[in-house]
N, C-alpha and C positions, 0 to 999 in steps of 0.2 A: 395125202394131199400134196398138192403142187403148187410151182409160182410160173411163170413166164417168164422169158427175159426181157420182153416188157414193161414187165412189172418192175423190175429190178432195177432197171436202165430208168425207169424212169423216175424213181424213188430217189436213187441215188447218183445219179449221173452216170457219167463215163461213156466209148464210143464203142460203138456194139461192132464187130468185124465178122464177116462170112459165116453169121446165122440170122435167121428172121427174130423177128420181136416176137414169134407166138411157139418160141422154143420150148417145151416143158423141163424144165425142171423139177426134181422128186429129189433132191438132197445136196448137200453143201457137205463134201468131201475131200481130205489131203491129197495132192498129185498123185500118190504111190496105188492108193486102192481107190480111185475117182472109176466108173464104169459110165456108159450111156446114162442120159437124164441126172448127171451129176452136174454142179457147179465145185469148181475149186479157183487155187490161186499160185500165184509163182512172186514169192517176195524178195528172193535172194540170188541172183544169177547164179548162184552154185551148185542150185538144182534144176540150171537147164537141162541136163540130163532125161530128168524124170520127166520135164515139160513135155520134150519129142515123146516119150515113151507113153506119155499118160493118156487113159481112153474118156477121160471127161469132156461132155457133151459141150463146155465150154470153158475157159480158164480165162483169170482177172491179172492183168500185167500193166507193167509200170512203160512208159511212150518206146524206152531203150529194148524191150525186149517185143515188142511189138511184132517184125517179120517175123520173129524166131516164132513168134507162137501161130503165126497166119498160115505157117508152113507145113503145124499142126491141125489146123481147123481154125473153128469160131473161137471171139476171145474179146473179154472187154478190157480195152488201156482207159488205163487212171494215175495220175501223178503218184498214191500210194495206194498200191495193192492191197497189202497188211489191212490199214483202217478201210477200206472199202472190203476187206472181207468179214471185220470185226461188223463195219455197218451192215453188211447183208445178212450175219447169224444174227443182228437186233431185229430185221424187218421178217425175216425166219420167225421168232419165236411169235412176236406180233399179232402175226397172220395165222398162227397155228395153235398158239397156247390160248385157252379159256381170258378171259378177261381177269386181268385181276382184283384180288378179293380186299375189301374193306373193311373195316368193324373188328370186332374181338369175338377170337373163336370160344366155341360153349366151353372150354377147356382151361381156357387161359386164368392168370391171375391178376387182377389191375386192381391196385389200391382206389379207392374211393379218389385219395389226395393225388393220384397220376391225375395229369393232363394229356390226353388221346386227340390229335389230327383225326376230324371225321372221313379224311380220308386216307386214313392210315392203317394198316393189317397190323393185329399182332396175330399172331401164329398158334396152333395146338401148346398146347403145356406152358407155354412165355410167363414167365413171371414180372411186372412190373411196379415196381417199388413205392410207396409213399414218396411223392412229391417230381418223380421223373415226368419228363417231358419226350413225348414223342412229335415230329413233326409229319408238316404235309407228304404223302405218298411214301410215306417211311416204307419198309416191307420189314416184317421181326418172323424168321423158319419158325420151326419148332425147338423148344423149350430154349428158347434165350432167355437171360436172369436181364435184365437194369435195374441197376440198385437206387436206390434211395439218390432222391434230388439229381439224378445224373440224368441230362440231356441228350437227345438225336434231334439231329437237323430234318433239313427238308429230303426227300426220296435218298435215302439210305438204304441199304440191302445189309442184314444181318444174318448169318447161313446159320446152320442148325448148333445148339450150345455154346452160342456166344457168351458170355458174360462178363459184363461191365460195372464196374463198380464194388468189385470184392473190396476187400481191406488189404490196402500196399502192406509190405515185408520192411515192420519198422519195432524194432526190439532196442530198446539201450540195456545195456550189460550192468548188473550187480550184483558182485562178489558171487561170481559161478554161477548166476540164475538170470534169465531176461523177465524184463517189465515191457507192457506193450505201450507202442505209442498209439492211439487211438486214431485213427486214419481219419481226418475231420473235412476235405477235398471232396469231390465227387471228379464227374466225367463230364468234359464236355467235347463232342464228337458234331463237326460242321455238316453240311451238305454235300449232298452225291458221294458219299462215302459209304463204300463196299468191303464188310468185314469178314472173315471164312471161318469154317467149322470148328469151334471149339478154341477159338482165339478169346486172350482174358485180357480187360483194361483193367488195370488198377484202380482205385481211386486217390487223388489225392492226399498228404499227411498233411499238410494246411491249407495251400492254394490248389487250388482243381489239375488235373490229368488232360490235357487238350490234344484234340485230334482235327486239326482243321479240313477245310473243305476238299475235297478230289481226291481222300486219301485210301489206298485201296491196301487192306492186310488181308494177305493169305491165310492158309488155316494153321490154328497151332503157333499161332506171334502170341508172344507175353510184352505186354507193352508195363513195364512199373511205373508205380507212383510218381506223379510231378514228372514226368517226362510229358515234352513239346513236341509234337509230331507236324512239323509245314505242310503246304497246302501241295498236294499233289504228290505225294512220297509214295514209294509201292515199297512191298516188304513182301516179300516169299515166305514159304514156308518153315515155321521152327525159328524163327529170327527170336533174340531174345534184346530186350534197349533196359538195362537195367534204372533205376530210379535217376529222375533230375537231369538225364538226358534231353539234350535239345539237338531236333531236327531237322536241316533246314527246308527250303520248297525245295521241291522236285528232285529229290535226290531218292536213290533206290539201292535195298538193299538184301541180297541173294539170300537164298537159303540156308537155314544152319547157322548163317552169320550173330557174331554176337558183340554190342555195344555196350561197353561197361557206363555206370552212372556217372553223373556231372561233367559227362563229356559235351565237347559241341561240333555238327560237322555244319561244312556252311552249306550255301544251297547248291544242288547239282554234285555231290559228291558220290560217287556211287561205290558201294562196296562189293565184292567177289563174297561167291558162296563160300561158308566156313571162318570166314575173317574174322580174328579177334580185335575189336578196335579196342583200344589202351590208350591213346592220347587222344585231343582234339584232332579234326583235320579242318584247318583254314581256306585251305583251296579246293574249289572244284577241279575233279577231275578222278580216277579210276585207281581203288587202293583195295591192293591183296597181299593177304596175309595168312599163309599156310605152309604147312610143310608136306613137300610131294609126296604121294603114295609113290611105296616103293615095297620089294622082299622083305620082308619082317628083318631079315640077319644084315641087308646093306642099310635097313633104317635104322638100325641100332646103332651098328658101325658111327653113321654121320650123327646120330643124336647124340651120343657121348664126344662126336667130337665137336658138336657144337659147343658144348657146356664149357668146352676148352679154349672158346674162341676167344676170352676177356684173358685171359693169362697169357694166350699166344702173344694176342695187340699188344699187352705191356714189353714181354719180352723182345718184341720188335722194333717198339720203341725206344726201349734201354742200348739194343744194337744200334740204332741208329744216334745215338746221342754218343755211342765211342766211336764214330766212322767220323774221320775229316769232314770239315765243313765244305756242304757243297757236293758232297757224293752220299748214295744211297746203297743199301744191303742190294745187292743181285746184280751191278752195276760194271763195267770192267775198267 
């Protein structure tokens, strides 16, 4: 199946340059491998390169890059390329996927005491708990758990073995043996919120596990207990926010990255893959914390001499408090 450019242009705007509106299109492809009858896009001037080089039938570019691509052929400009190409893989699936599906599949499990949005899918194998609440246009893959009295908002997207609402990691210690604390919280997860494969919400140890509206987890996030997820946060892959963590809006956080509990970052703080966050972070703004790949024998080298660096500061210190006042070690 096919679209037009037509079609496309007129769905979603933007200014169509040296093709007809009755272009076909037969697929939505990256610069490198785009052939005739493709659609692609050019988001970051550093792959102009690839733009002259690329054989797609047409390419989507931001007003700045505009000749560069006329020079190449047909092309539609748009203030943001990127979201005009996110929007045309939405009118892609659209037009091409089956309609989607409503009701509870023959498979699924839904307590009596669940409440189900009649227009909401739950999924082959889904298990839904005593007292959870699904909302309108929800979407639940296959075998997602909701546990007990835990919430989804309105069109949510839950990818396959989600589950929400296990029992947060709350043990108090006596004399060499834990006692459990009973996880008494649930989940409650806002609207338009898109969660991935195999990703687990905790549920609350007293008050609820909250995931507000626009919040998009990758596959493989552990999100624990009482942790506050703001509205519009993304989380890649493997991210772990350990318990009582609080999130602020729109902040985003790389892969791998890991937030210990009762931390708080504020809104727009964004973390680098791998990070271990360890304090609060107050300010917005771009925080990494790793230690470079390098040859196994110079990263040892510098990791023992890390371990050395709170003894060196003292000793520098101590030189500096026997140098005359007013001059420093390395000074002439």
């Amino acid at each position: 199946m096919s679209l037009i450019l037509g079609q496309i242009v007129g769905a979603l705007g933007g200014t169509l340059e040296l093709a007809g509106s009755d272009t076909e299109i037969f697929r939505i492809a990256p610069l490198d491998s785009a052939g005739a009858g493709d659609l692609s896009f050019l988001s970051n001037p550093r792959y102009q390169q690839q733009l002259a080089a690329s054989k797609a039938a047409c390419v989507i570019v931001a007003p700045a890059m505009r000749e560069a691509a006329m020079q190449r052929g047909a092309c539609i400009v748009t203030p943001d390329p990127y979201v005009y190409f996110a929007r045309a893989t939405q009118l892609w699936k659209r037009l091409h996927e089956r309609a989607l599906q409503s009701g509870v599949h023959a498979s699924a499990v839904v307590d009596p005491e669940a409440v189900i949005d009649p227009t909401a899918y739950i999924g082959p194998l889904c298990v839904v708990e005593r007292g959870a609440r699904i909302g309108a246009g929800t979407v639940l893959k296959s075998r997602v758990t909701v546990g007990e009295n835990c919430i989804v908002g309105a069109r949510c997207l839950l990818h396959a073995g989600v589950v929400l609402g296990s029992d947060g990691f709350g043990f108090a210690p006596e004399r060499g043996t834990w006692v459990k604390i009973e996880q008494l919280g649930a989940v409650r997860i806002g609207d338009d919120v898109e969660i991935g494969a195999n990703t687990c919400v905790d549920r609350g140890a007293l008050d609820d596990t909250v995931i507000e509206n626009g919040v998009k987890l990758d596959n493989l996030v552990q999100i624990g207990h009482n942790v506050h997820v703001g509205q519009h946060v993304a989380m890649a892959g493997c991210v772990g926010v350990a318990g009582s963590a609080r999130i602020g809006a729109h902040c985003t956080v790389g892969g791998g990255a890991i937030v210990l509990g009762h931390l708080q970052l504020a809104e727009n703080v964004h973390i680098s893959a791998a990070t271990v966050v360890t304090r609060s972070l107050n300010k917005p703004g771009v925080y990494t914390g790793m230690f470079p790949v390098d040859e196994n024998n110079k990263w040892e080298k510098n990791a023992a001499t890390l371990k050395q660096l709170h003894s060196l500061r003292e000793r520098i210190k101590a030189l500096e408090q026997q140098q005359p006042q007013g001059s420093k070690i390395g000074t002439q």
